[in-house]
C-alpha positions in Angstrom: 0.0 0.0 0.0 2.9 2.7 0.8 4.4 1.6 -2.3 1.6 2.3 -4.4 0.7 5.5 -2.6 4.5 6.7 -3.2 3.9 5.9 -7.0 1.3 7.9 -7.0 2.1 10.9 -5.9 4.4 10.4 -7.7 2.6 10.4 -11.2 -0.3 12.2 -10.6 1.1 15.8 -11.1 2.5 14.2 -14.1 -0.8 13.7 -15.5 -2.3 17.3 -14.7 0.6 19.0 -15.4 -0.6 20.9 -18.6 -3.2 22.2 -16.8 -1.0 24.4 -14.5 0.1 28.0 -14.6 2.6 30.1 -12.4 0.6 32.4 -9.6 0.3 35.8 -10.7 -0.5 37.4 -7.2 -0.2 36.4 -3.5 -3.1 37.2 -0.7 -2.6 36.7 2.9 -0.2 33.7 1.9 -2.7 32.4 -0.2 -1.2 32.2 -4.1 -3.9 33.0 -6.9 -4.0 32.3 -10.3 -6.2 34.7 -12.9 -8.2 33.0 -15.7 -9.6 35.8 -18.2 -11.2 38.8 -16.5 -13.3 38.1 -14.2 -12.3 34.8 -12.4 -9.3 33.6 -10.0 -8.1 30.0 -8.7 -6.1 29.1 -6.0 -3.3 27.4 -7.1 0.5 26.1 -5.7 3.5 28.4 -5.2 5.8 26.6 -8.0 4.0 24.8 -10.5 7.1 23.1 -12.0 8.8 22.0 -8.5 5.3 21.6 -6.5 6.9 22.6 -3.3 4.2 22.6 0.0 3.0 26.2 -0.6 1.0 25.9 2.8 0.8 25.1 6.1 -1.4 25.3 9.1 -5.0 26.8 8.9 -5.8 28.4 5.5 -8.8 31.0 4.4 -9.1 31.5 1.0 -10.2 34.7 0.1 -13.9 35.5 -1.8 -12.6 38.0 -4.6 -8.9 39.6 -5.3 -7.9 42.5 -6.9 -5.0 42.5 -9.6 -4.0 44.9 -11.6 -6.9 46.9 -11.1 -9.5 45.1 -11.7 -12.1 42.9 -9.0 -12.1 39.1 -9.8 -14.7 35.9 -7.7 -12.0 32.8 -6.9 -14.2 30.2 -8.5 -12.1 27.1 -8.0 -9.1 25.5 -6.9 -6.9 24.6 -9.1 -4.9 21.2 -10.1 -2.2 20.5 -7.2 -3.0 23.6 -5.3 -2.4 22.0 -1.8 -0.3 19.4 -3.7 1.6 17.2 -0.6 1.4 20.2 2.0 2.0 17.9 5.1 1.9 20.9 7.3 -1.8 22.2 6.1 -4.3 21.5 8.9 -7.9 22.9 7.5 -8.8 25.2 5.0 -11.8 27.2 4.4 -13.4 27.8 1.0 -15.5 31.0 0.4 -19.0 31.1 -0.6 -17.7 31.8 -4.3 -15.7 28.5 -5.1 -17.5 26.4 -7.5 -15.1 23.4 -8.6 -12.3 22.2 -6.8 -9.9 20.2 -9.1 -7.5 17.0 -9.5 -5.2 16.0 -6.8 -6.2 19.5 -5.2 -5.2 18.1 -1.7 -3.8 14.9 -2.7 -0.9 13.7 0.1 -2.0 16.3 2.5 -1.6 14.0 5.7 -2.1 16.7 8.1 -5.1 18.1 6.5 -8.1 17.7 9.3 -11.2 19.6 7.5 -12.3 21.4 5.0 -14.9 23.9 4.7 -17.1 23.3 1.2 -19.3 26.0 0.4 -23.1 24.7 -0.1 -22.4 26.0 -4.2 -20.0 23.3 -4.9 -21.0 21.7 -8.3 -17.7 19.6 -8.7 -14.9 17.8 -7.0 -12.7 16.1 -9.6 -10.6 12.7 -9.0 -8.0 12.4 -6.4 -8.9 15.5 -4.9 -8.8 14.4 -1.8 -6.2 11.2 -2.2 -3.9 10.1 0.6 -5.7 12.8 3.1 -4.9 10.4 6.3 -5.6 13.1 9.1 -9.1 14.0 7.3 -12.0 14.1 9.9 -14.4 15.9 8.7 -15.9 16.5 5.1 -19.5 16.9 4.3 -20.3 16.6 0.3 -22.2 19.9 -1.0 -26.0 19.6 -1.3 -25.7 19.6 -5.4 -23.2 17.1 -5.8 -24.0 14.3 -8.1 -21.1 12.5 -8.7 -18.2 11.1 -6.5 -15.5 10.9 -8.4 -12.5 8.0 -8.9 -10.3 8.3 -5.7 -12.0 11.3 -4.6 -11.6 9.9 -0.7 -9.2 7.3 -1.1 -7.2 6.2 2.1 -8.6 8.7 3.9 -7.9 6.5 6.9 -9.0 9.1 9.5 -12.4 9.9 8.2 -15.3 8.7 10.9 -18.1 8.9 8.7 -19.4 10.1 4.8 -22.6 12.2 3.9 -23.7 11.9 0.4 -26.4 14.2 -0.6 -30.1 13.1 -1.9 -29.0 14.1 -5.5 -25.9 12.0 -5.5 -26.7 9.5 -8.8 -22.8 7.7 -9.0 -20.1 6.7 -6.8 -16.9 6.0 -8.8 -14.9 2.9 -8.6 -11.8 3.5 -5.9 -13.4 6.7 -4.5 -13.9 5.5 -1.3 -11.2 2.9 -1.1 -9.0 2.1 2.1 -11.3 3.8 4.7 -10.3 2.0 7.7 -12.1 4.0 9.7 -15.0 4.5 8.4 -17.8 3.9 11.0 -21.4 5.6 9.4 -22.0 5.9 5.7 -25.0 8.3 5.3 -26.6 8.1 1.6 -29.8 10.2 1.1 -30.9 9.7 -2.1 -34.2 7.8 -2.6 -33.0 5.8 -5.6 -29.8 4.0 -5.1 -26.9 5.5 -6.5 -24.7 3.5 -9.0 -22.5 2.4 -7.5 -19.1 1.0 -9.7 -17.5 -2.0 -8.6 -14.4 -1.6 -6.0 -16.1 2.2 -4.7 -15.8 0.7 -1.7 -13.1 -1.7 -0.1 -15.1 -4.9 0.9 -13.1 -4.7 4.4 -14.8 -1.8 5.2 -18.2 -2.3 4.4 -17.9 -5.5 7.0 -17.6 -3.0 9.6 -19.6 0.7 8.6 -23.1 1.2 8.8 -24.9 2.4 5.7 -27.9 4.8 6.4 -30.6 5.2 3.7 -34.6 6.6 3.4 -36.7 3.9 5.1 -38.9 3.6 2.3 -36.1 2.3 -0.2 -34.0 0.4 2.4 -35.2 -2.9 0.5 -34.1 -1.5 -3.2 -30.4 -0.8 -0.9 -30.5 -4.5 0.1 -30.9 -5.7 -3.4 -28.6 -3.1 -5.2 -25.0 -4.6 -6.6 -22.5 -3.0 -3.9 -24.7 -1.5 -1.9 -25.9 -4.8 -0.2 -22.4 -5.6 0.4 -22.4 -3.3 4.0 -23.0 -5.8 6.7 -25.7 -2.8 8.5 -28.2 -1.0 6.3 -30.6 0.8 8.5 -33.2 3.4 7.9 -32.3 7.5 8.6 -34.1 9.2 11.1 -35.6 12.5 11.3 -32.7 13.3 13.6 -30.4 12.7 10.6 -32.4 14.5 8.1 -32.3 17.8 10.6 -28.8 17.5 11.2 -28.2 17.8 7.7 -30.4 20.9 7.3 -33.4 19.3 6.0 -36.3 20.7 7.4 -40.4 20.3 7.2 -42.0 22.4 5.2 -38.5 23.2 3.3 -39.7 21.3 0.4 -37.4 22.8 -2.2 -34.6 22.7 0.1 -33.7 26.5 -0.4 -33.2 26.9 3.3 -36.4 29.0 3.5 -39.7 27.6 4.1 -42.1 30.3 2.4 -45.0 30.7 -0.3 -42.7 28.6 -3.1 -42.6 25.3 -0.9 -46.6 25.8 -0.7 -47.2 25.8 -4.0 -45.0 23.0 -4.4 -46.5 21.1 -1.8 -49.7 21.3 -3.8 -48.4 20.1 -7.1 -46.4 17.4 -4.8 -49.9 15.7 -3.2 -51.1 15.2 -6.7 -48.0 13.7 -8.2 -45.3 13.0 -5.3 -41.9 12.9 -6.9 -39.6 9.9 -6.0 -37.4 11.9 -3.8 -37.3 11.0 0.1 -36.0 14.2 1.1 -38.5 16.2 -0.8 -41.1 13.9 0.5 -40.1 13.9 4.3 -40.1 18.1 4.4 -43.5 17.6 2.6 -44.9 15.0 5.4 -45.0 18.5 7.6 -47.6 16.8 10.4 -44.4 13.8 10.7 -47.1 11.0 10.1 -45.8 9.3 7.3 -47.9 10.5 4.9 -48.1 13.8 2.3 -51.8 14.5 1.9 -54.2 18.0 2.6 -53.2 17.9 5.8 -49.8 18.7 5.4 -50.7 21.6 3.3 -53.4 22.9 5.8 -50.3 22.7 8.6 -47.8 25.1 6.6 -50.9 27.3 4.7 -51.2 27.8 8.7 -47.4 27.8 9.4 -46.7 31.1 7.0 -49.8 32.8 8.1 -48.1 33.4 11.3 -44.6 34.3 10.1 
């Protein structure tokens, strides 16, 4: 296993090297790249040499200015945290969209990482080789976990994968020793490629899906591999910001989620977290009632 690690580490940078450039301004230690006129990356110190830029805790910065002119950091870039030992959390503004191969790949000290809820992408080995990693939770919107994304993260306790989630890559959760509580919210079982998970660990983690499709779990090619499938429970659906009444799931719960709620009791869409902030009475059931309850709810806001 260190072996093959090594090797890749070694080769990785290799294979993303054309997508580098040289910083063209530093912020609070943080090195930035410029792409165009409007947008910035962060990116490593030495794209050539790949020296650990950073160490300790790191805020990346929302917008920069360079050469006069305003510019949104939208991503970060291939290698940016490439092999920083040292690095112990970093925190991702509001603006940051993508963040991109190998991004963190050997950082062995890294702990967490902030993700902003607008996330749309996190590209292969992004998080590779992250062995100190505690904490991550997966953006709302992600869809895809990608090859390697989490591999031998041997630290990390638990993973959330968000209700739109539809793949899990093969190797992207490989080697998680430690991995105690798999949390998977969407209603339809993602697909999930042979070898996403190491059959070791599913012997020993719990996998926690919607109670109405806990059967379709049991029957699904990998997924009936964990030796513990259990239903979620509201508890788990709050914690992750779910909330009745929130049936969009645009953190508000207003006029837009009672007009949905409508359409929703005459055609109920096959999504369990849609359906349990519709189900606003908790009885198990989305009817009239429901929509009585939060017609009443936003009288009184």
């Amino acid at each position: 296993m260190r072996r093959f690690l090594t090797c890749l580490l070694l080769w990785l940078p290799l294979a993303s090297s054309s997508l580098l450039r040289a910083y063209e301004l530093e912020v609070d230690g943080v090195y930035i790249g410029i792409i165009g006129s409007r947008f910035a990356y962060v990116t490593n110190k030495d794209s050539k040499t790949l020296e650990p830029s950073y160490s300790g805790d790191v805020v990346v910065p929302e917008q920069v200015i360079y050469e006069g002119r305003t510019y949104n950091v939208v991503s970060v870039g291939p290698n940016a945290f490439y092999c920083c030992e040292g690095l112990r959390s970093v925190k991702l503004p509001s603006t940051v969209k993508a963040i991109s191969a190998s991004a963190f790949l050997g950082c062995t000290g890294l702990q967490w990482v902030d993700m902003p809820e607008g996330l749309k992408g996190i590209t292969f080995t992004a998080f590779a080789a992250c062995t100190s990693l505690k904490q991550i939770s997966l953006p709302r919107g992600t869809e895809i976990v990608d090859s390697m994304t989490f591999y031998c993260c041997a630290s990390l306790p638990s993973v959330i994968l968000p209700h739109r989630v539809r793949t899990v890559c093969s190797t992207s959760m490989q080697h998680l020793c430690s991995l105690s509580d798999l949390y998977v919210f969407a209603s339809e079982p993602p697909l999930a490629e042979q070898g996403a998970f190491t059959l070791n660990d599913q012997k020993h983690c719990t996998l926690h899906v919607p109670a109405e499709t806990l059967q379709k779990y049991k029957q699904m090619a990998v997924w009936q591999d964990f030796a513990n499938i259990v239903p979620l429970t509201d508890k788990e659906y709050a914690d992750q910001g779910y909330q009745r009444g929130d049936v969009n799931d645009d953190g508000a719960v207003d006029a837009a989620d009672l007009d949905l709620l409508q359409r929703i009791i005459v055609n109920l869409p096959d999504d369990s977290a849609v359906r349990w902030a519709a189900d606003v009475n908790e009885d198990g059931k989305v009817n009239a009632v429901d929509y009585v309850l939060l017609a009443d709810k936003l009288s009184h806001q």
